[in-house]
C-alpha distance (Angstrom), angle and dihedral (degrees) to the residues before:
residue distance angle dihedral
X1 . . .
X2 3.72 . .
X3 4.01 84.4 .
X4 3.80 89.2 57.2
X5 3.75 91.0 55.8
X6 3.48 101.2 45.5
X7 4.12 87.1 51.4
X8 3.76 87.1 49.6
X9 3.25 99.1 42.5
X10 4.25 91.7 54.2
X11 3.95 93.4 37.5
X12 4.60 76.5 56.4
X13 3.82 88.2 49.1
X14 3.85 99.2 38.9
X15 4.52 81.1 52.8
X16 4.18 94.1 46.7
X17 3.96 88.0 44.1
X18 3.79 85.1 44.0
X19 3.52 94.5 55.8
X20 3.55 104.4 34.0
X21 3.80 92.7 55.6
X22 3.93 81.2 46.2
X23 3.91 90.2 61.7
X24 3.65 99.0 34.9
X25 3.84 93.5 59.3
X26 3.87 95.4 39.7
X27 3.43 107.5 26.0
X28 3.53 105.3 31.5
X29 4.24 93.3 -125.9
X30 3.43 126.3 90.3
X31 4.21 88.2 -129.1
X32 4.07 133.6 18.0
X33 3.91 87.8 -115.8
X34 3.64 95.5 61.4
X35 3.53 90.8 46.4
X36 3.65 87.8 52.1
X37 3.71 89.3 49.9
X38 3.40 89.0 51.6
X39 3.95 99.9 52.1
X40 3.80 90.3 38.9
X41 4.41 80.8 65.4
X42 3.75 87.6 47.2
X43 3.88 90.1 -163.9
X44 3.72 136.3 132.3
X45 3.68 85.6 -67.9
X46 4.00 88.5 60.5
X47 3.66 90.4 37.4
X48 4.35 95.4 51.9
X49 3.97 87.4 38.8
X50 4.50 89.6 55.6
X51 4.04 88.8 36.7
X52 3.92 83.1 52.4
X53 3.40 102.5 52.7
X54 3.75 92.7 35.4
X55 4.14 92.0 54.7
X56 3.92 82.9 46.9
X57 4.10 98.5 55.0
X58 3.91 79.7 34.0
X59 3.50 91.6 66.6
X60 3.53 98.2 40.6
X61 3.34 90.6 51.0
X62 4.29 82.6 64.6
X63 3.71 97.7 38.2
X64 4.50 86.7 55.8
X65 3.75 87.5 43.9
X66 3.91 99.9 54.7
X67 4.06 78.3 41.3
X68 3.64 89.4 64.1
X69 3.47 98.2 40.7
X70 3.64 98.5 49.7
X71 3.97 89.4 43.7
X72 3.50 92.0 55.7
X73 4.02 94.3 43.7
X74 3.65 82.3 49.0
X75 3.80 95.1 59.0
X76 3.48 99.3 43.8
X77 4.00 99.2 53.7
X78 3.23 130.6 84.1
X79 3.88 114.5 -104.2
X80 3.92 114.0 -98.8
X81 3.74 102.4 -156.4
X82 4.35 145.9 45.7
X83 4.12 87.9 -139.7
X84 3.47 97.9 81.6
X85 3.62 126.3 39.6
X86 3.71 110.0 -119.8
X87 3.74 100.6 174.2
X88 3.75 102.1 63.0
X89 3.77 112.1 96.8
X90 4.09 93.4 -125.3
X91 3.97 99.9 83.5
X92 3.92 92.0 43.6
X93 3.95 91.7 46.5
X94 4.23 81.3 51.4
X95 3.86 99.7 45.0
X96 3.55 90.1 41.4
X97 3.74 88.1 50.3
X98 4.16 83.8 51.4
X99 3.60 90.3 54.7
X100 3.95 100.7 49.3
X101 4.27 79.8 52.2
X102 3.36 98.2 43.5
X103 3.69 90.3 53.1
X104 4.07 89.2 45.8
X105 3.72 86.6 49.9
X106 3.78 92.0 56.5
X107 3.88 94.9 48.5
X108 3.56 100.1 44.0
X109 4.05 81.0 52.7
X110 3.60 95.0 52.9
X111 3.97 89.9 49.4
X112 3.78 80.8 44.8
X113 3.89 95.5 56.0
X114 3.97 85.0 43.9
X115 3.60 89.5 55.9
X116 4.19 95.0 41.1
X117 3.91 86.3 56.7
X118 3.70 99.3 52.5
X119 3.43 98.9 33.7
X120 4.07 118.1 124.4
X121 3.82 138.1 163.4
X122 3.79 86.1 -89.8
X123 3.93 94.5 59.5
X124 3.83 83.0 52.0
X125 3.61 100.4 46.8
X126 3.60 88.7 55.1
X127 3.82 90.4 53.9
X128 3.87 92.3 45.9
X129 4.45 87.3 53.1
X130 3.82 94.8 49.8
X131 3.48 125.6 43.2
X132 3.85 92.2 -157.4
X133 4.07 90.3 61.3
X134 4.02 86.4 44.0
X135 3.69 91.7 53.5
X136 3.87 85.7 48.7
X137 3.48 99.0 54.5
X138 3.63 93.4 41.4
X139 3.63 84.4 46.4
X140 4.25 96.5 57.3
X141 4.03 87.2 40.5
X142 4.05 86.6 63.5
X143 4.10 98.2 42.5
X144 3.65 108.6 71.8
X145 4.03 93.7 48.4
X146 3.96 99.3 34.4
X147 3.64 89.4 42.8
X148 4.11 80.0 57.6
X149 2.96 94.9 42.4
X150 4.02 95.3 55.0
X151 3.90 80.3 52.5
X152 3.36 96.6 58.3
X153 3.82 97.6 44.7
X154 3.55 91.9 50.2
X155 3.57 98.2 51.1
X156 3.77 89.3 50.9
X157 3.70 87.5 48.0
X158 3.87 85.9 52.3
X159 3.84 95.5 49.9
X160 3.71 91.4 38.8
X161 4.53 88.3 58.2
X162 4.22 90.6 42.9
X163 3.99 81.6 49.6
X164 4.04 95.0 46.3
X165 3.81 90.4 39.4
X166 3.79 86.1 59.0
X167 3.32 89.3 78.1
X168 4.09 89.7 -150.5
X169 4.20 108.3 138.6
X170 3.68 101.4 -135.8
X171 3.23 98.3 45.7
X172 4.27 94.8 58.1
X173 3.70 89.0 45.5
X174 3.81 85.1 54.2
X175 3.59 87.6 50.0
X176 3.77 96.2 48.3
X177 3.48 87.4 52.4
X178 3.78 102.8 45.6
X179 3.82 83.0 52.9
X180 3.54 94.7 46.5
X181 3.58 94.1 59.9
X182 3.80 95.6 37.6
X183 3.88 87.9 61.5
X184 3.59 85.7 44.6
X185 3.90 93.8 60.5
X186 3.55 90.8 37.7
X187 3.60 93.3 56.6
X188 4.31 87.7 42.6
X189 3.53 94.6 55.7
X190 3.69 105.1 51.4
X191 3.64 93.7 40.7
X192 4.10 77.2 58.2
X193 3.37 89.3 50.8
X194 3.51 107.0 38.1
């Protein structure tokens, strides 16, 4: 019994740290109340806290665009180099993959910015009374920079197949390595977090 507690009572603090860190890094507040608290004020607090977030999906918003346009420039040239196998359909199936994302990223961040500029306590007390409307706005928070973040993987996914299909030693050892210690850090920073 006092086992089935204890797992209960982690799988409860695993959700609460789940969701705080969820608010913190897209909302700014460590829970939706305080936010609300905060917009209900509608001072400088509320104003810096909607001029944060806005700069933030602003500069996203930049970041998925020069993504786009250097995918596309990308695709259209003509491949400067025998390490990495240009030819094979792989990489161009990737980057093109980065550019359909990188264009998501950029129109879920304009709805985002829509959303920033309109948003008031009300718009936040209906997301704190259904959990459907929470889930949204969680939801639309997430898009723009996972949506860039997709982009980014896959064009490093792309790059890394032209590389392998180059056939050239040194450079897949490189690649093994570079992805060993990417995993590595991956693995370091959620068990940080987490």
């Amino acid at each position: 019994m006092a086992e089935e507690t204890k797992d209960n009572a982690s799988s409860i603090s695993i959700m609460s740290r789940t969701r705080q860190f969820a608010y913190l890094t897209l909302l700014g507040q460590n829970s939706l109340e305080s936010l609300i608290a905060t917009a209900e004020k509608d001072g400088p607090e509320w104003t810096e806290l909607k001029r944060r977030l806005t700069e933030r999906t602003a500069n996203i918003n930049v970041v998925a665009s020069l993504a786009v346009a250097a995918c596309a420039t990308f695709l259209t040239a003509t491949p400067s180099t025998s390490v990495a196998d240009w030819t094979h359909e792989f990489p161009y199936v990737c980057i093109g993959g980065s550019v359909g994302c990188a264009l998501l990223s950029v129109i879920t961040g304009l709805g985002l910015l829509v959303f920033l500029n309109i948003m008031s306590a009300q718009h936040l007390k209906s997301a704190k009374e259904s959990a459907f409307k929470r889930v949204l706005l969680l939801t639309l928070l997430m898009m723009p920079l996972t949506f860039l973040a997709t982009a980014a993987v896959c064009a490093v996914v792309g790059w890394v197949g032209a590389a392998w299909f180059g056939n050239v030693f040194g450079v897949k050892l490189a690649m093994s390595i570079g992805c060993s210690v990417f995993f590595f850090t991956l693995f370091v920073v959620i068990a940080v977090i987490y």
